[in-house]
Each structure stands twice: as C-alpha cells, then as structure tokens.
N, C-alpha and C positions, 0 to 999 in steps of 0.2 A: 423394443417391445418385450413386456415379460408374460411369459404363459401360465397356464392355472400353478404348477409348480415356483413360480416366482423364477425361474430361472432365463435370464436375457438370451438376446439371439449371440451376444459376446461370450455369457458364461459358455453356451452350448458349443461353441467354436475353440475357444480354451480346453473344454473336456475332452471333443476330438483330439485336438491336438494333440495333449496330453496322454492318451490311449495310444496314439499311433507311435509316439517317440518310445511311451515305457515296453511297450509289444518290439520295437527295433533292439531299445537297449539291452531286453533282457532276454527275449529268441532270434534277433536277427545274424547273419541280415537272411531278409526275408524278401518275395516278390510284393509290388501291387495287388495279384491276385490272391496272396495267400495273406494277406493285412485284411482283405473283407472280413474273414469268414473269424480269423484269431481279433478281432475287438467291436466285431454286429454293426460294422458302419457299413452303408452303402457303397457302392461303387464306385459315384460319383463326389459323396465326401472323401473317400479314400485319394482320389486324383485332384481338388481342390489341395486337401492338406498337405498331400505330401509336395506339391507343386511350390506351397507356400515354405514348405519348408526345406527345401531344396534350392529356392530363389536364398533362401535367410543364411545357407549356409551350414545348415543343421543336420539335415540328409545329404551323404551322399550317395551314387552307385558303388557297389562293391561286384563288381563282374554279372555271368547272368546264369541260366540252367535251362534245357531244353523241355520246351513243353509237350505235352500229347498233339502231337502233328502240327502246331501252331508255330510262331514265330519265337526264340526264346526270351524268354521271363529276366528282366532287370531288376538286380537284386539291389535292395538299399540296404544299409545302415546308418546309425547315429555319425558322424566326423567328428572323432578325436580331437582334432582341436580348433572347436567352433566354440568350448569354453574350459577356463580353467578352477579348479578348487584348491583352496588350501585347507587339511587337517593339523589341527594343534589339540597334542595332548600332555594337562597338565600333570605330570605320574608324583611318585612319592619321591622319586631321585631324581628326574629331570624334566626340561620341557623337551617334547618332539616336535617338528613342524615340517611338514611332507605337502610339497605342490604333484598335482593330480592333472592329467588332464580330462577332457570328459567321461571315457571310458574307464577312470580311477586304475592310470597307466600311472606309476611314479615318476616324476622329472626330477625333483630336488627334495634333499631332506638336510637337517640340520637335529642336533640335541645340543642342549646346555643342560649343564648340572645345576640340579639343586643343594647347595653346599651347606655352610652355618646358615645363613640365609633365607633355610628352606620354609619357604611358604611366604616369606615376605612379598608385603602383595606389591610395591616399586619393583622387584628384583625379576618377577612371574611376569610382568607386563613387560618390563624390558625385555623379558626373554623372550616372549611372544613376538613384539616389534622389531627387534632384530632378526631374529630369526624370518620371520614374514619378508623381509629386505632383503635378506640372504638367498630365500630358495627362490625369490622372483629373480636376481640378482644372475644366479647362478643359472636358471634357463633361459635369460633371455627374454621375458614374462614381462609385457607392460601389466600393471596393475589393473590399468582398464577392461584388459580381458576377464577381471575374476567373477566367477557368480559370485562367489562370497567366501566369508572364514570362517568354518566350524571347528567347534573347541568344547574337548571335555574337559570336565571339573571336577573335583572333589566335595560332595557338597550337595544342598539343596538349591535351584536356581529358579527364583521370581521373577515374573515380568512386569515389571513398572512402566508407567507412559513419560514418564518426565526423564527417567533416567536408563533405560531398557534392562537388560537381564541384570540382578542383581544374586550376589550368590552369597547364601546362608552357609558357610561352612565350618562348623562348630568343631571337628575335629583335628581342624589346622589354625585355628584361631581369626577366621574368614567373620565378620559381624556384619550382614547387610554391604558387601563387596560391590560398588556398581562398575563391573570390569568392563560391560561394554560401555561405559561411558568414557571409562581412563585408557580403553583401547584405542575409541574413536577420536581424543585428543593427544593422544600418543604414535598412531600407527600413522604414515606417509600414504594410506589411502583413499581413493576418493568418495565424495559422501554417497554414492553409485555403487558400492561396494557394501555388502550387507554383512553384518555380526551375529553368527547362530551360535549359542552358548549353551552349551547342556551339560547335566550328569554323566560323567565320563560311562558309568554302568549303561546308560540311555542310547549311547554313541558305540561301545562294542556292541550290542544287541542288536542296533541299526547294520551291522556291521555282519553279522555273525546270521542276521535273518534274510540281506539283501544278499550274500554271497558267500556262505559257508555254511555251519552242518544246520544251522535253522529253515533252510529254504524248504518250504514247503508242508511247513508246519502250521497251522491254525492258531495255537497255544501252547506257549514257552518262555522259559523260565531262563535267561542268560545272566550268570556270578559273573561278577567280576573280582576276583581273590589278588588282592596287592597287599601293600603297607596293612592297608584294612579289607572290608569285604562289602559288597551292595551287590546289588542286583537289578535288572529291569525285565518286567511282565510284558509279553504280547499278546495282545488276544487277539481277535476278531474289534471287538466293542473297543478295545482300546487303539489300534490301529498301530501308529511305528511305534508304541512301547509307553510307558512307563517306568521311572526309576523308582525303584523303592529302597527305604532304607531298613534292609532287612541285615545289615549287621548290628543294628542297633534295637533287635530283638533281645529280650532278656532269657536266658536259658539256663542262668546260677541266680539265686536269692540272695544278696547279701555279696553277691562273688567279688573278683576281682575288678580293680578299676578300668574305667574303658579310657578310650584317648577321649571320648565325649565329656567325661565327667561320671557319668553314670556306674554304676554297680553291676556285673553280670552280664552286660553283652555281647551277643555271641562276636563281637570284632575283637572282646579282651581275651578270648581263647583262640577263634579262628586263623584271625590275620597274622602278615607276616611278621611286623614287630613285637605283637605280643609271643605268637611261636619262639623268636628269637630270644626276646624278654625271659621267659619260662626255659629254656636251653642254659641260658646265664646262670639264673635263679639256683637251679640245680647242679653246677659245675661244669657248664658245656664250654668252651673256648672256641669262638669264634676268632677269624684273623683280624688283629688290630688295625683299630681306624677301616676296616672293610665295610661301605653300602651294605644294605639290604639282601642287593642279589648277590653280594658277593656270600655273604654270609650263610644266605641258608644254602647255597651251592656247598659250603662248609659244614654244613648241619645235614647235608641228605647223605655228603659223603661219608661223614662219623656214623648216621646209622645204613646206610649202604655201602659197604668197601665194596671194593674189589674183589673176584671169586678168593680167596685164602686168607683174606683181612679179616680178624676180629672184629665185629660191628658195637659199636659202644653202645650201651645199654640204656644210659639216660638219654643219649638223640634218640633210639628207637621206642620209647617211651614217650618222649615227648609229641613225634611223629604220632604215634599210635592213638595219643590222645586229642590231637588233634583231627584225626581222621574223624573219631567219634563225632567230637563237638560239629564237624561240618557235616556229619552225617546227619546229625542231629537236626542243624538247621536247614537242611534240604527237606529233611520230611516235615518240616513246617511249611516251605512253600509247595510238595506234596498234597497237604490236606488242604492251605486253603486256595489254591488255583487247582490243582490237579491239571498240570501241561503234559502234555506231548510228550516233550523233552524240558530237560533240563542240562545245559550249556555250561561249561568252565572254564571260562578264560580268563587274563589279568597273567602278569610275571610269573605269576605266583602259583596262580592252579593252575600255568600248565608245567612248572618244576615239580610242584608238586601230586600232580595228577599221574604222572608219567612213570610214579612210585605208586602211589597207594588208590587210583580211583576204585579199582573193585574193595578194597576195605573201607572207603566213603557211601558207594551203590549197596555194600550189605548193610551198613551201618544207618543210611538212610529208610531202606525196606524195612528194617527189622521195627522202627520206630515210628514210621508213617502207617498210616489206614491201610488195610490190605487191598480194598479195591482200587484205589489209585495210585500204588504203590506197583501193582501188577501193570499199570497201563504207562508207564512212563518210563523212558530212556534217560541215563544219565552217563553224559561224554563230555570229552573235553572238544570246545572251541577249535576250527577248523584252518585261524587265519594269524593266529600266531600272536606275538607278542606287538605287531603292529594295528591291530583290531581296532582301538579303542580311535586311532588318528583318521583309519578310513572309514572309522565310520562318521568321524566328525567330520570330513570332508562329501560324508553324505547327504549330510543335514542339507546344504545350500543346494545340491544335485536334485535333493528331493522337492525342494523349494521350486525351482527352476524349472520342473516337470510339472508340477501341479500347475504351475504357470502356463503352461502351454508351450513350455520353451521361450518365454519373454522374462526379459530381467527385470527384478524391481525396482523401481523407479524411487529415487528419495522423494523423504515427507521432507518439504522445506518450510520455511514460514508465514510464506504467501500463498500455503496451503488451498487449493479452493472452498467454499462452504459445503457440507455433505449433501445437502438439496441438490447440489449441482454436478457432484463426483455422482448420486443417485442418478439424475437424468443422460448422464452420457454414457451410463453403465447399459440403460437401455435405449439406446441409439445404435441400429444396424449399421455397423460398417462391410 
C-alpha cells in the first residue's frame, strides 16, 4: 500500500534499513539505544531492523559498554565481510584494480601498464578482466560475494538501455565506448554482479567526500590533476557529485593545442603532459623513454634541488607558469560554485601540490571574486594517490546502502511487465 507521498510499506523498510547501516558504517559501532535517537527511528523499528539485519549477516556485535545502572549496551557494527567490492581505475599509465571488503579494508590489488597500447580499448578491458580474476584469485574471493565493479574513466560516460555505460572520451580517442557491455562479455562474472562506471574525477571526489579532507563539507570542489585535469562538483542539490569537464575550459584565445582537439584549454597548459610538453619545448631533458611520473619527478627535481643544487631556471619557470594557469582555473570554479573547499588530488597534484599549493591559493585568490575567494579552502586531497580506485569501489557500496543492504537483482529477459513489478512494489511483506 502507498501513502499520500507515493512511498510503499517496502520503500519505507529499505530507507530504515539504509539509515541504520550508513549511521553503523560511518559512527559505529554503536548501541541499539544510541541508533534511536542518531537516525529518528523508533525503538521498535530499531529492534525489527537490526534483528533483520543481523539474521542476513550484515550486523554484527562488536563487544558492549556499561550503561547508567542498567544492564550493558551491545554494541553493533557493519561485518567486514558480509560483502566485497572491487575498484578499477583507468589512469594515464596504467590500470589499477584493488578488491575491498565492506568496510573498504584492501585484500588484493594488481596494476598493469599502459604501454604503446595506451588507451586501446581491447588492451583496457583486458586489463580490467584479468586483473578482476587476479585480486579475486588472490584472496580467495568467490565472485558471488561481489556487490559490484566500480571503475573510473577518462571521459564523459552515458547510460544507454540497450548497451549500459557508454564512454565519450575524446581525449584518448574513446567515440561512444560501450565498456560495460565488452566488460560484461568479457569479465567471468555472474550476470548478479553489477558494473558502476564513472568519470574517474566523479569516483576520487566520492572518494575524498566519503572518507578524507571533504567530510563534512556541504559544497566542494575535488581536481583531479593527471595526464590531463577535470574535476567533480558536490553540492547539496547535487548529492555524490558531479563530473565536470572543467580542464576543457578555454583560458588562451587562439592558445595551444589541447589533446581534445581544441585551442586554449586550460588541460593544454595545466596537465601533466602538456607541463612536460612545454619543459621539452624550451630545453628541459627528461629521462629517456621515462612515463609521466617518472618524468615530472625529473622536472620538480631540476626546478627543486637539493639544499646547495643550482635550480634550473626553465623547470622553475615552467612550474611557475603552471601554477598560474591552475590558479587561474580554480578561480573559475571559485566564481561559479563558490565551495567550501576545493580538493587536489590525481598523481599529479599531489607531486605537485607538495611544491607550489600556496603559489596556486595566491594565484587562485588574486583572480577569483573577493567574496568567495575569502570563503574557500584550497588543499590537497587526504587519500593519496589511491583515491580515484576507492572511490570506484564506492560506487557499488553506495548502491548497496541505498538498497537497504540487498543486492541487485539482474534484469533478465523474462523480465516481468511494469504493471506487475508496480503491484508487488506495494504489497506489504
């Protein structure tokens, strides 16, 4: 039966649920008594739920604490391993793929490089499915325990009904990708096993808001500074984020080419390979045949020696100019969100951050609005250079809580008709 809100006696029992696990996972463990009063449920739904969800596996006790003259208080939390996730993140040098168990405890990880190769989408999906076999492999992991597989991307990603996420990524040569469809004919797992595919920016910010320096912020702003740059928006209105493609803001008229095609975007000054590009350009020597991170490791060294080293003057130029241009484009997400904070993570900003953030924070203020230029923090990212995998292993975690703690069921063929999934949706159990 659904009430004047349209919401079933099912919906209503899923949102408990859901309240009680996320109040365990994120302040437990905590008492029975002290779950009333942290999520407005009665007393009596508190003792249904948690009962429910201590039969399922999901709760368990974690010791107890003595109460005001009363008997002591049994403390629950979530149990570790009543489910597992897997994060995959696609970077500019390699893939990572890191199994989680529910409290995003690490059990296995795996990287593969991205070589000549890089971006080919056969060589990306291989690397994804091997890898997936490998860290299930390696712990001991039936497949059937997983809530799912999150994976950040490079890229714009659409959801299609015929062929699910599809990813637009124009700066790797990506045209209308349907990766979860070549995952789910490719990967050895069961159709019970769900594929959450996002903008890697979308997945550190999940990342960086669920469990480092965003926590508790309303509205923020998390970079992700790699190869190239993007970013994702949190608000309130927007809920776990938004990607935006704010390296492909134009900030030169006419400027230099971007990896998109375009003229002037702040990714053809900001990012790492243009950084490196413009090092080249002006006589900088990188170490031959050296990745990315090898190199600007090589690039912060020439313009930061060691206390008595000569500092080379075109790295320190080139750095300097870079600072700007990022400065530059912080105070554009300055004026038009105006967050909290603003967040720097990816390989890259935090190599880089570690050098120059207060000549990025002046460089941002001096060119943003003075009043929301006053009101905003700007740090680097709290979770490292693995950020972007745990947050893609958040995706399915997030999934799975909104759920009530029940996994999602495959759509198969024999689908039912929506009249009918309607009618059992309001049927009290």
């Amino acid at each position: 039966m659904a009430g004047r809100n349209g919401r079933t006696v099912r919906d209503l029992r899923r949102a408990n649920r859901a309240e009680v696990l996320r109040r365990l996972y994120f302040d437990g463990p905590m008492s029975r008594f002290e779950l009333g009063p942290a999520t407005g449920l009665s007393s009596g739904s508190i003792s249904n739920v948690v009962a429910e969800l201590v039969a399922e596996g999901l709760v368990e006790e974690a010791g107890s604490v003595d109460s005001d003259g009363g008997r002591p208080r049994t403390l629950l939390r979530v149990a570790p391993t009543s489910g597992h996730m897997i994060g995959v993140d696609v970077g500019e040098t390699r893939v990572r793929v890191e199994l989680f168990d529910l409290t995003l405890t690490e059990l296995a990880r795996t990287e593969r490089p991205l070589e000549h190769q890089r971006y080919d989408v056969e060589v990306v999906v291989g690397h994804i499915r091997d890898g997936i076999a490998e860290v299930l492999a390696t712990a001991d992991i039936s497949p059937e325990r997983l809530l799912g597989v999150g994976i950040g991307v490079p890229g714009i990603v659409a959801r299609t009904p015929d062929r699910g996420a599809v990813v637009h990524g124009q700066t790797i040569g990506w045209d209308a990708v349907p990766v979860e469809s070549l995952l789910r004919a490719t990967c050895r797992l069961p159709e019970s096993v769900p594929f959450f595919i996002d903008n890697g920016a979308k997945t550190l910010g999940q990342a960086e808001m669920w469990f480092g320096a965003g926590r508790g912020a309303h509205n923020a702003v998390v970079v992700l500074f790699g190869s190239g740059v993007g970013a994702c928006l949190v608000t309130e209105e927007v809920g776990s984020g938004r990607a935006v493609e704010w390296g492909h803001l134009t900030v030169r008229v006419r400027g230099r080419r971007c990896r998109c095609g375009a003229l002037g975007c702040l990714e053809a000054y900001a990012g790492a390979e243009a950084l490196l590009g413009r090092w080249r350009e002006q006589g900088g020597r990188p170490p031959r045949d050296a990745d990315e991170e090898t190199a600007l490791t090589a690039l912060l060294a020439a313009a930061y020696p060691p206390e008595g080293a000569e500092a080379d003057p075109v790295a320190q130029a080139v750095v300097e100019e870079t600072a700007e241009y990022l400065g530059a484009g912080l105070s554009d997400l300055i004026n038009l969100f105006q967050p909290e904070r603003i967040l720097i993570g990816g390989w890259a900003g935090l190599q880089l951050g570690s050098r120059f953030l207060s000549v990025v924070r002046r460089y941002a203020t001096s060119y943003a609005l003075r009043y929301p230029a006053d009101r905003v923090s700007i740090d680097l990212g709290r979770l490292g250079p693995d950020a972007v995998t745990v947050g893609a292993a958040i995706l399915p975690l997030a999934d799975f809580f909104a759920r009530g703690g029940r996994r999602a069921e495959p759509v198969s063929e024999g689908q039912p008709p929506a009249w009918r999934t309607a009618l059992e949706e309001r049927t009290p159990r």
